[in-house]
N, C-alpha and C positions, 0 to 999 in steps of 0.2 A: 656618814656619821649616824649612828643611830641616837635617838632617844627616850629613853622611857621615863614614864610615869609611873609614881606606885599606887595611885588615888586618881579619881575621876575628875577629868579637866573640863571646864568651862569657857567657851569662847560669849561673850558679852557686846556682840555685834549683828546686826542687819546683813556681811558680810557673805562668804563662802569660806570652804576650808578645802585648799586644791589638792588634790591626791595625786600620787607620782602618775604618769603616763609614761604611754611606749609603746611600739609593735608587739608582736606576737614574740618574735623572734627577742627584741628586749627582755621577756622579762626574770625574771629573776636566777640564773644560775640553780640554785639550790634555796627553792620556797620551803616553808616554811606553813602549815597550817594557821589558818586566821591573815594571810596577806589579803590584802588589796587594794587594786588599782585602776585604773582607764585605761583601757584597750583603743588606742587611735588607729588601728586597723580596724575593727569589728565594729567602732562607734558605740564601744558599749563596756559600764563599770564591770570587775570580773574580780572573784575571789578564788581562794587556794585553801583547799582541805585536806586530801589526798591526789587532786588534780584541779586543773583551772578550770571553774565554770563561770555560764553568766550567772550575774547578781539578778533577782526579779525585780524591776520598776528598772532597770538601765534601758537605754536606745532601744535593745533589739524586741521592749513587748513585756510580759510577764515571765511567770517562773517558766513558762514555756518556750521558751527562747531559742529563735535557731541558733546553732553552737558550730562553730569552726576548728578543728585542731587541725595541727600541720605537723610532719617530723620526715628526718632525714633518715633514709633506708640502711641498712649494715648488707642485705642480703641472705641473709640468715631468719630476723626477725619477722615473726607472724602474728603477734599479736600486739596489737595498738590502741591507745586509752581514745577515746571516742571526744569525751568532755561531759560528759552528761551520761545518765541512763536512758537506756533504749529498749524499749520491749520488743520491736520491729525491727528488720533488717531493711524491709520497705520505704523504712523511715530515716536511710544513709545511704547519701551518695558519696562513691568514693572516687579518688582521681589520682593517678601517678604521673607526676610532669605532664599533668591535661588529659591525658587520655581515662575516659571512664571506664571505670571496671565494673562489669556485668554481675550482680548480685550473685548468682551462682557462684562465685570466686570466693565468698568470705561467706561468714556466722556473725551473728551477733548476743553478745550475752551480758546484759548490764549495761555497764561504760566501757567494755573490753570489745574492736574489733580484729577477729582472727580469721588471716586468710586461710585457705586452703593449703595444703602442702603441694610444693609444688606450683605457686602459686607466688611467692616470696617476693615482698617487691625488690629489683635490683639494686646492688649498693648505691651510693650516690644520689637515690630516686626519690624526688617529694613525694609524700603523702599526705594527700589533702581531703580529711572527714567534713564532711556537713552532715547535720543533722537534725531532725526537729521531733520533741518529744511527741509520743504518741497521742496526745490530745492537746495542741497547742489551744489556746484563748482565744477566744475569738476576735480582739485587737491584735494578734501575730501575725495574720494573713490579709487581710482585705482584699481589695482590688491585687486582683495580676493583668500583667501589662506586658505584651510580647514588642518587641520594636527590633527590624530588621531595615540595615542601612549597605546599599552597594556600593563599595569605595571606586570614586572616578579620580580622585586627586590625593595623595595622603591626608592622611586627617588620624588627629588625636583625640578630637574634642567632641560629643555625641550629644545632642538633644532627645530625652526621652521626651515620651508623654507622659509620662506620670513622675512626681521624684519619689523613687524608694527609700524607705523607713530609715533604713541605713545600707551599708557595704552587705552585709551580710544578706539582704534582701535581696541581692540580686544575684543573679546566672551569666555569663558571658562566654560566647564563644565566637572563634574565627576560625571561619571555614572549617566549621563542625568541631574545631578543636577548643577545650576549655581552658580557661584565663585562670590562673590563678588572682588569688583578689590585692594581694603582693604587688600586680601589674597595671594597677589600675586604681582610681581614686574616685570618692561620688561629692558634688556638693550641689542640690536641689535637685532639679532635673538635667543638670549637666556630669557625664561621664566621661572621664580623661583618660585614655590610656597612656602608661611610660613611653613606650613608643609606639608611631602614628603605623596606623593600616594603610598597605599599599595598594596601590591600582589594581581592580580585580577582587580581590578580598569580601566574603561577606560577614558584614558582623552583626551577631543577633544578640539581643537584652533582653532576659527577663527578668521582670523586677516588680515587687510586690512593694503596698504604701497600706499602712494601719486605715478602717474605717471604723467609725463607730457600729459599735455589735449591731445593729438592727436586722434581726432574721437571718444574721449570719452563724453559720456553725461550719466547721473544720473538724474531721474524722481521722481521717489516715491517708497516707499515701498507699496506693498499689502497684501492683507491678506483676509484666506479664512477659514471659518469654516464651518466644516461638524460633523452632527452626528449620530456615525457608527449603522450597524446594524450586527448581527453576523457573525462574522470572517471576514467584508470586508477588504478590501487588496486594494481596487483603489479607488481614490479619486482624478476626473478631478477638475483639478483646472477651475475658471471662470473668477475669478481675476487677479491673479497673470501669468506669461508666463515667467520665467526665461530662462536663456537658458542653462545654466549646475544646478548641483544637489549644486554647492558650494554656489549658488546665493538661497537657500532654508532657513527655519528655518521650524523644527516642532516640533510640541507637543504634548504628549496624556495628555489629564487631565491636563496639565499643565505641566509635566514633558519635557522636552528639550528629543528629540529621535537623538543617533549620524548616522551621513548618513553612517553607513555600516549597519542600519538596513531597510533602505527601498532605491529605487532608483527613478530618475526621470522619466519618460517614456511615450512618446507622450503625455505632457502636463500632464501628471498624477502622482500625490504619488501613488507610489507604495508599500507596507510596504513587510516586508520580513512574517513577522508572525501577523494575521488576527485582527482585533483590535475588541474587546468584546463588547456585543449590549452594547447603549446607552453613549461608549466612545465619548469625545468630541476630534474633532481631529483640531489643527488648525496648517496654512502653512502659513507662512510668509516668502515673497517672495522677491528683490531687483529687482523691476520692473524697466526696463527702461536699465539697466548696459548693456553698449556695449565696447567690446574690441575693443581697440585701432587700426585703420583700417590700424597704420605703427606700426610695433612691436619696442618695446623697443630699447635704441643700446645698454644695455649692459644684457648679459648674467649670468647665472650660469655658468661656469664652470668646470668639475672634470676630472680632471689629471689622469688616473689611471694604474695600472700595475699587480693588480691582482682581481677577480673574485669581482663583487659587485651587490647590487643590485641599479635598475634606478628608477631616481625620474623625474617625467614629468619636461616639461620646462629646462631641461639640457640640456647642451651639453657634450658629452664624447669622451674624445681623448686616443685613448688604446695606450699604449706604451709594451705590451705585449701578448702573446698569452693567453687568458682569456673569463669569460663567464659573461655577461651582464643579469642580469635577469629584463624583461620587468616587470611594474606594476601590480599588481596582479587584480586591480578592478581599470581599466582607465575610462574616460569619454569622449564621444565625442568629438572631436576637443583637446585633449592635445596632445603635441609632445615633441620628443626627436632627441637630433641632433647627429651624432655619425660619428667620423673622427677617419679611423685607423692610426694609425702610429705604429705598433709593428712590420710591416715588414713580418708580415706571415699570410697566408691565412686559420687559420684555425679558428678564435675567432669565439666564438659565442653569440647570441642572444635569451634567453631564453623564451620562450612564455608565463609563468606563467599560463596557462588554457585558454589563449586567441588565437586566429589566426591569422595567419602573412600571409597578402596577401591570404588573405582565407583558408588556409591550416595549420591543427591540429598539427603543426611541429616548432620544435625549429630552425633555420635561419642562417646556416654555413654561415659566408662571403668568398667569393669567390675569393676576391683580397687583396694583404696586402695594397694596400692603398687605401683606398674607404673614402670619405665622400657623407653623404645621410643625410636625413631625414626621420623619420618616424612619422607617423601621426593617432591615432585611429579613426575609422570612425565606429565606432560598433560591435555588435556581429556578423556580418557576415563576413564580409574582416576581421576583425579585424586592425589591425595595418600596415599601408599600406604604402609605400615606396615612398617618390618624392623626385625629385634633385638630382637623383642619377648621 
């Protein structure tokens, strides 16, 4: 039922006024310029002009917003509304039932993506845009956060480190392959899939959460394709200059690769195993992301009392004599903050195959009350001590 007003209406209440909601797929048949509603997939208000975009102040940030479309393939059809304008082609990643398509495949022009000829996505086949405009806000990005979990028992249900802003902020894939956001739900730092990951499976999250702007700035995305020749292993980027491995995305053939199989290194992909002539390899990069030059003022915290293992970016306050085991594959510049209070000088500090202060040695603490910090600076110091 619809109903209109012909003069401006007044609600006379402390209250709210609830807007229709739905998925993507809900909404409307045949919109209508001037609609809008709540998006309960994307977690975010969206309106309707010549196409659905976000609203600025909803969930996903400001007028920069990353933008999600979806649509069903004919097999014919080449050009596809985006959801927003786009200056960049760098700046849209595309997916047909998961598999990413390699930017060489399409153009971008406006709010319009057109693939190539020849190129058509198959009848039947989702397509699924994301996108973020060319100079997102600097509350759009903040912290990125990579988390990689190997399935020993099914499991639906994933504890991040960090909770992403909304659905939209995040990346998922298994076993290289990408999720549609359809397949999956977020509430805090807990991520559900519709169905659970089987034994063997790996699945990685990336997943971004708003910080306040402090020295933060957000450029562009880049992106760099190479095509391999046998077994190569390094590919200097030209484009792209990230400054950790989390600020990466890469692909062989299209396939999503999770970063425990290659690493960053003087400006280079490094892959862990050689990529076969004539693979395409592409690196998609968040150019520009600079950490916050005042850190956060609140912390993770973990309370603990007996043996665990550490997650970067903590802080750990031991209330027992216990053994801390450092991250097994750190990245430059992460830290962990660590405040004894067990009263006894013998906890320890586990190296995991890393070095501590340069030396191939697990890290007795020497005082029962010590607060320090430790900081990775590479494979050589390794994990290295200030503010003690």
């Amino acid at each position: 039922m619809a109903i209109r007003h012909l003069s401006r209406t007044h609600f006379d209440t402390a209250d709210a006024v609830e807007m229709p909601a739905g998925t993507t797929a809900q909404r409307p048949g045949s919109p209508v310029a001037g609609m809008f509603r709540y998006n309960t997939e994307d977690d975010q208000f969206e309106g309707y002009t010549t196409e659905w975009g976000a609203i600025a102040g909803s969930g996903a940030g400001g007028g920069s917003a990353v933008e999600r479309q979806t649509h069903s393939a004919d097999g014919n059809t080449l050009a596809f509304a985006i959801g927003q304008s786009i200056t960049d082609e760098n700046n849209v990643s595309v997916y047909i039932d998961g598999v990413y398509q390699e930017k060489s495949t399409f153009s971008v022009s406006g709010s319009t993506l057109t693939f190539g000829t020849g190129n058509e996505p198959p009848n039947g086949t989702n397509v699924e845009i994301i996108s973020y405009a060319s100079v997102p806000a600097t509350t759009d990005i903040g912290q990125v956060q990579n988390d990689t979990f190997s399935i020993t028992t099914p499991t639906a249900a994933f504890t991040l480190s960090i909770a992403p802003t909304n659905k939209a902020h995040t990346l998922v894939y298994i076993n290289g392959v990408y999720q549609e956001k359809s397949t999956y739900s977020i509430s805090g730092t807990t991520l559900t899939l519709s169905s659970s990951a089987e034994i063997g499976d790996t699945v990685e999250v990336e997943s971004r959460k708003t910080l306040a702007p402090t020295g933060l700035t957000y450029s562009n995305l880049e992106s760099d394709l190479f095509t391999a020749t046998a077994a190569q292993t390094s590919f200097t980027l030209v484009n792209g200059t990230p400054a950790t491995k989390s600020q990466t995305l890469v692909y062989i053939n299209g396939v999503y690769q999770n970063k425990s199989t290659y690493s960053l290194t003087s400006g280079a992909i490094v892959l862990s195993t050689g990529a076969d002539l004539g693979d395409e390899i592409e690196a998609v990069t968040m150019e520009g992301l600079v950490a916050p030059s005042i850190s956060p003022q609140k912390y993770d915290v973990s309370v603990i009392s007996a043996s665990a293992n550490a997650v970067a970016f903590y802080v750990y306050v031991f209330t027992a004599n216990l053994t801390l085991t450092l991250p097994a594959t750190p990245e430059a510049g992460q830290w962990i903050k660590i405040s004894n209070r067990s009263g006894v000088a013998t906890c320890v500090l586990g190296r995991n195959g890393n070095n501590i202060m340069g030396a191939a040695l697990d890290l007795t603490l020497d005082t029962a009350t010590a607060s320090f910090e430790l900081i990775y600076s590479g494979t050589a110091q390794g994990w290295v001590i200030i503010g003690q």
